[in-house]
N, C-alpha and C positions, 0 to 999 in steps of 0.2 A: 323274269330275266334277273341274274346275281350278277352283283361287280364286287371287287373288292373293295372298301374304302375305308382308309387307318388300320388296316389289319383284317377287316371284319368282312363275313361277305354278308352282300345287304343286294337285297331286289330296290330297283328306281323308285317303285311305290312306297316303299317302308325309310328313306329319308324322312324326318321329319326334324324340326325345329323346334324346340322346347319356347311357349310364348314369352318364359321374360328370361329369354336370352341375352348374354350381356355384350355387348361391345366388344369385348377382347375375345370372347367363346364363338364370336362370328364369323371373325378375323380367323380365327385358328379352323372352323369349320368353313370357311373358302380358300386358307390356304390347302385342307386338306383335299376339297373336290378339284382347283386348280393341279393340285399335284395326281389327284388319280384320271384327270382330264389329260394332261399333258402325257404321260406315261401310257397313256390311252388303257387304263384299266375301266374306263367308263364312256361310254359313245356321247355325242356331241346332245343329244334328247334327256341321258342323266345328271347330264352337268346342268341342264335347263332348268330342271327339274329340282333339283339340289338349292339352284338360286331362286328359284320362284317361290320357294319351302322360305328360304332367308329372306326375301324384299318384302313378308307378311307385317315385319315388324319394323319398328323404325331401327333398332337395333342391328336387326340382322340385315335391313338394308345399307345402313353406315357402315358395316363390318365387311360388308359385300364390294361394296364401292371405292370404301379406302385402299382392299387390297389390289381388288382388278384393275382397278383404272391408274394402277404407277405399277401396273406387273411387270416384266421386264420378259414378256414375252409376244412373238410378234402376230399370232394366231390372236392375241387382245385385241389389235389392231383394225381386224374383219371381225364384229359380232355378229354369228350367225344370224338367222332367223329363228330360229327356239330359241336362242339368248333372249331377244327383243319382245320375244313374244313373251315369254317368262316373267320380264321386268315389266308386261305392260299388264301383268294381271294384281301389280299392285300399284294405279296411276297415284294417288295421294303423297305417299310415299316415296315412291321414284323421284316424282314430279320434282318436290321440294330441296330433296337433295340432289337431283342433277343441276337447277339452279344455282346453288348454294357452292357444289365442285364447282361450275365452270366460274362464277367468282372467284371463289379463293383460289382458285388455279392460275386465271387471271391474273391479279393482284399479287400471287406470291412468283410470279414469274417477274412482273417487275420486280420483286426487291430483291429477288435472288442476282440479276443482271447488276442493279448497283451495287450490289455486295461484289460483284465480279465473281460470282458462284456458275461458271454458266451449266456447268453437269446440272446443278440442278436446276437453273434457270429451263431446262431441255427436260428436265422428268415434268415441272409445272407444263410446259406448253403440250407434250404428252399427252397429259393428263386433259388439259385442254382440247384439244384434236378429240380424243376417246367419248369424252363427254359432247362436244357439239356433237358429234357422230351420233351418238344414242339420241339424243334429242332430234334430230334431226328424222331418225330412224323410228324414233319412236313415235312422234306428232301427236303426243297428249294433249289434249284441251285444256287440262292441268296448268300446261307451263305459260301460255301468254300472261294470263293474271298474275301469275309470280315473277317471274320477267318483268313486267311492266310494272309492280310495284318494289321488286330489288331497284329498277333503276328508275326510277323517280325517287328512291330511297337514297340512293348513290348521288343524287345529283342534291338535296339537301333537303328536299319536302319530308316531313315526320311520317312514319310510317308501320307497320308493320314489321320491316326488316331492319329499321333505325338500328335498331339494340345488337343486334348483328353484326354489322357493318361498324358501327361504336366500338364492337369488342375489339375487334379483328384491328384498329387503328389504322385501317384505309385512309390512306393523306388525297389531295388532290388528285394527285394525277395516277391513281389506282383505282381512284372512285370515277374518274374520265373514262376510263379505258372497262370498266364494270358496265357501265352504259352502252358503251359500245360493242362489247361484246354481248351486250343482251338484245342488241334491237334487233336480229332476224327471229326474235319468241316474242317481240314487244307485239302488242295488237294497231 
């Protein structure tokens, strides 16, 4: 089977991801499968396929996740089941960075409200929604351990995610609402 993508016609099988792919060439290779997805030059099993080639890497999962999950389209909304499936043939991966967005989605939604930003106070909570959703969908064994130690990490116990959470300069009441956005993955 051929589809077109960025110009080129490519069979589903011959996707592939280059292993130290960067961060920004991830981004630009999910904005290109969202756009041959959306324009329907590629079935809903290509696009799967596409992203399960990307969440191989840490890379190509962060460049995967940053785009889809603040897309500004409402098919993001419903992730199929070959999406879900796709994402769950890299748990390690997935796992750490779905935690990790539903934090800073979390957290950046409040300071966007006090900033009085609310557009994007509403792309963070978005992105929030999208993320539970996958986790939710997805039920890694992955995620309670990380859950459960983001928020004991959140709540002040040293940890793992300490240095994280330190960068990011999460104040109280961001680090409140981290906890509590994490306890339906807490064990």
């Amino acid at each position: 089977m051929a589809f077109v993508l960025g110009g080129m016609v490519m069979t589903s099988i011959v996707f592939q991801v280059p292993a130290d792919i960067t961060f920004e060439q991830a981004i630009a290779q999910t904005q290109t499968l969202i756009e041959a997805r959306t324009k329907g030059e590629i079935d809903a099993q290509q696009f799967a396929q596409g992203v399960q080639a990307l969440v191989q890497s840490e890379n190509g999962a962060r460049g995967f996740f940053v785009t889809y999950l603040t897309l500004d389209e409402p098919w993001a909304d419903q992730p199929d089941e070959l999406l879900v499936q796709a994402l769950a043939t890299s748990p390690a991966i997935v796992s750490e960075l779905l935690v990790k967005n539903l934090v800073m989605s979390t957290a950046m939604g409040i300071t966007h409200r006090r900033n009085g930003d609310l557009a994007m106070a509403q792309g963070s909570d978005r992105v929030q929604r999208r993320t539970q959703q996958l986790l939710e969908r997805l039920k890694l064994p992955e995620v309670p351990p990380k859950a459960q130690e983001m928020a004991r990490n959140a709540a002040g116990q040293a940890g793992q995610y300490s240095d994280f959470l330190q960068r990011w300069g999460y104040d109280a009441e961001q680090r409140q609402a981290i906890q509590q956005v994490l306890q339906p993955w807490v064990n």
